[in-house]
C-alpha positions as CSV (number, residue, x, y, z in Angstrom):
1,X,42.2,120.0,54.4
2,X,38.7,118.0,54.9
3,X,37.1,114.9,53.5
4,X,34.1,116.1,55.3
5,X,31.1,117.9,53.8
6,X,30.9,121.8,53.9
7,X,28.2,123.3,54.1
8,X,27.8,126.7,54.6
9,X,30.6,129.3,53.6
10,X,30.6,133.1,54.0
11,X,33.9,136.4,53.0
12,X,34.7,139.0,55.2
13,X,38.2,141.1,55.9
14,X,39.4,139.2,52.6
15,X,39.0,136.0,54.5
16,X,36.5,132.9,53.6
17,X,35.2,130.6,56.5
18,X,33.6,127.5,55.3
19,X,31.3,125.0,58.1
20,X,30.0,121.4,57.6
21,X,30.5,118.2,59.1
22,X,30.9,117.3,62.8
23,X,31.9,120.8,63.4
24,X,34.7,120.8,60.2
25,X,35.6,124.9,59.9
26,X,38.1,125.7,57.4
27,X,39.7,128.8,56.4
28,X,41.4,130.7,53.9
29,X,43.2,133.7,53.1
30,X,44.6,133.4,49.8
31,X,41.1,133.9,47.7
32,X,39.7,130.6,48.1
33,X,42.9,128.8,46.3
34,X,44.6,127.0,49.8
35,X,42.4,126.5,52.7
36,X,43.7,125.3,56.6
37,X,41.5,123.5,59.2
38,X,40.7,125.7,61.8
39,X,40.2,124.4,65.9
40,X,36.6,124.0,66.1
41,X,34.5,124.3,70.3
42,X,32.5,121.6,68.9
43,X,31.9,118.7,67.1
44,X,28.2,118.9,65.7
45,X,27.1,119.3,62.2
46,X,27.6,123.3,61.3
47,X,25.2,123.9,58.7
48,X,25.4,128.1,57.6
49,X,28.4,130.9,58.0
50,X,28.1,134.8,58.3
51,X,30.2,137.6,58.7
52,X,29.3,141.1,60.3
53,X,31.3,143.6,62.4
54,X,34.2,142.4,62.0
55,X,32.9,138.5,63.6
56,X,31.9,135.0,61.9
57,X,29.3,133.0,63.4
58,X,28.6,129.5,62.4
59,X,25.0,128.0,63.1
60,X,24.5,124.0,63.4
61,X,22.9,120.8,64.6
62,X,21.7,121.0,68.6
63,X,21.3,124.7,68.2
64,X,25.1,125.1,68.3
65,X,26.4,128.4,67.5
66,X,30.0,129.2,67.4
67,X,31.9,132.8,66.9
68,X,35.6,133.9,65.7
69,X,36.8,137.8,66.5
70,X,40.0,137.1,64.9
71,X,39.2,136.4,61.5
72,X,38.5,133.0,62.0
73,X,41.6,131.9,63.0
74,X,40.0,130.5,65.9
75,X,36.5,129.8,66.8
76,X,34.2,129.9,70.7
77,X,31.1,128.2,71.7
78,X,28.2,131.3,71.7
79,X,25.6,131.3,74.1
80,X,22.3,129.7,72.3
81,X,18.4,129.3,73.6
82,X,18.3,126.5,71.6
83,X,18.9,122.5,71.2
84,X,17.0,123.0,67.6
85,X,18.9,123.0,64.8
86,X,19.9,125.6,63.3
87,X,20.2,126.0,59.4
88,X,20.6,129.2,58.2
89,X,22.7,132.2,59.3
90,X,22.6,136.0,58.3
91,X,23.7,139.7,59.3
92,X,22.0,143.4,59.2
93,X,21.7,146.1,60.8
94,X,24.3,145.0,63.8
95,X,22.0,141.9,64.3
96,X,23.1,137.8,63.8
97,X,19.8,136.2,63.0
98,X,19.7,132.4,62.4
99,X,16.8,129.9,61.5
100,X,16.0,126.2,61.5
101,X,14.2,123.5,62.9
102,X,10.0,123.7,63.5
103,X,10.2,127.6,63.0
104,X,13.1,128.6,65.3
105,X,14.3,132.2,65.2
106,X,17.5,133.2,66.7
107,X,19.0,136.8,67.1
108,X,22.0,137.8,68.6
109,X,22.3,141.9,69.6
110,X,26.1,141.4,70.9
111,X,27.9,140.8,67.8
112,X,26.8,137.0,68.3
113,X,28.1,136.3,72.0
114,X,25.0,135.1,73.2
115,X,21.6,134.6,71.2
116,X,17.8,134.9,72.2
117,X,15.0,133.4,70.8
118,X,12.3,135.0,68.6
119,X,8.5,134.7,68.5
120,X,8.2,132.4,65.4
121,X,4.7,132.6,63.4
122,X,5.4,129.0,62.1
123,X,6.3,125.7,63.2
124,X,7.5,124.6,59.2
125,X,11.5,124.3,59.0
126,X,13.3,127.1,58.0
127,X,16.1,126.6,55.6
128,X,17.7,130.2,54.9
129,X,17.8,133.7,55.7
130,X,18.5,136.9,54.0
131,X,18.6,140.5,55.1
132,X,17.6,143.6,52.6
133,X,16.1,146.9,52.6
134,X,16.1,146.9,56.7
135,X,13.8,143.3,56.3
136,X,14.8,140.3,57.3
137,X,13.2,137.2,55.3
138,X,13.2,133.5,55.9
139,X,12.4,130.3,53.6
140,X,11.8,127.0,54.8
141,X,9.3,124.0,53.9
142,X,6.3,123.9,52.4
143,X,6.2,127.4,50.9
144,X,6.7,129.2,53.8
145,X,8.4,132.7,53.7
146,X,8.2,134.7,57.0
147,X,9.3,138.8,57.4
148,X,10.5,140.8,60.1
149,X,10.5,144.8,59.9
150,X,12.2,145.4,63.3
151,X,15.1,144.0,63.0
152,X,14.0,140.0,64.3
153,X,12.0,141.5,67.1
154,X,9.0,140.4,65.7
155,X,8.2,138.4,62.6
156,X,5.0,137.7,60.1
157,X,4.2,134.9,57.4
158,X,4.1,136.8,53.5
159,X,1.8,135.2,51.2
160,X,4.0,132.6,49.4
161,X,3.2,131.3,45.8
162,X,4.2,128.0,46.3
163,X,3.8,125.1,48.1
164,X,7.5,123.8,47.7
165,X,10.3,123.4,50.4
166,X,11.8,126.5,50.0
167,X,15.9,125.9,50.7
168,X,17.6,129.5,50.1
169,X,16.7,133.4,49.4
170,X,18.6,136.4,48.8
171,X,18.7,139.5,47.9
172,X,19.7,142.2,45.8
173,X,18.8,145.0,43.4
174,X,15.5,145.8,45.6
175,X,14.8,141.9,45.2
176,X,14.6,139.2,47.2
177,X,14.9,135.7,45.8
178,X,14.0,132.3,47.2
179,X,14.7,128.6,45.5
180,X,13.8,125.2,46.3
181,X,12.7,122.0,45.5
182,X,11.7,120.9,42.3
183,X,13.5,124.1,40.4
184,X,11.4,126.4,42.8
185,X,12.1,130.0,42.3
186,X,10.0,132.7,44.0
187,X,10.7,136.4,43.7
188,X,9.4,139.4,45.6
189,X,10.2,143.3,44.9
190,X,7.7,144.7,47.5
């Protein structure tokens, strides 16, 4: 339904939600095979998709941060602290957390109606975000790989093996993974 890039998808309630390009959000309840563009509140880049409770948020360009409660059948502007953009999007432990530009944390306590910002310890872009084992841990440039214990509260740097731009992590099986540039892969099960 889109010529314009996508570039952040997420599943919930048997539904995908896909973001990208001057606020593009599609939809699709058929398993991915037919997809329908969905109204979106605005019209900056969205750049990461998550699903928690029942909600998807959509992080972007400006610090834009939009919400659907219905599925994603239609989408509303969320309140952000931020005109930074935002890259990466996650959810645990009832928490939204997002992450971008010169270190900026975001967490949302109200199924992503309005966001707050978080003490960052580093002013290097964050790329992505991951949640596992009640830890929260973000990647972004130059190797750096920052933690938070309390649910975004607070966060910490973690000794990074690399001095790479760090785009993506995950996790699973007690593991959190990271990639990036230059067929960067960094692993961490502690």
């Amino acid at each position: 339904p889109t010529a314009n890039r996508l570039r952040g998808v997420s599943f919930g309630n048997d539904i995908f939600v896909a973001g990208g390009q001057s606020g593009t959000i599609v939809r699709s309840t058929d398993n991915g095979s037919s997809w329908d563009n969905v109204t979106s509140p605005t019209g900056e880049n969205l750049r990461g998709v998550s699903f928690g409770n029942d909600i998807f948020v959509a992080v972007g360009q400006s610090g834009n941060i939009v919400r659907s409660t219905d599925n994603g059948a239609s989408f509303d502007n969320a309140t952000s602290p931020t005109t930074s953009n935002v890259s990466g999007v996650t959810f645990g432990n009832d928490i939204f957390l997002g992450v971008g530009q010169s270190g900026t944390i975001v967490r949302s306590t109200n199924n992503g109606s309005s966001f707050d910002n978080a003490t960052s310890p580093t002013t290097s872009n964050l790329s992505g975000v991951t949640f596992g084992n009640d830890i929260f841990v973000a990647v972004g440039n130059s190797g750096t790989i920052v933690r938070s214990t309390d649910n975004g509260a607070s966060w910490d740097n973690a000794t990074s093996p690399t001095t790479s731009n760090l785009l993506g992590v995950t996790f699973d099986n007690d593991t959190f993974l990271g990639v990036g540039s230059s067929g960067t892969i960094v692993r961490s099960t502690d």
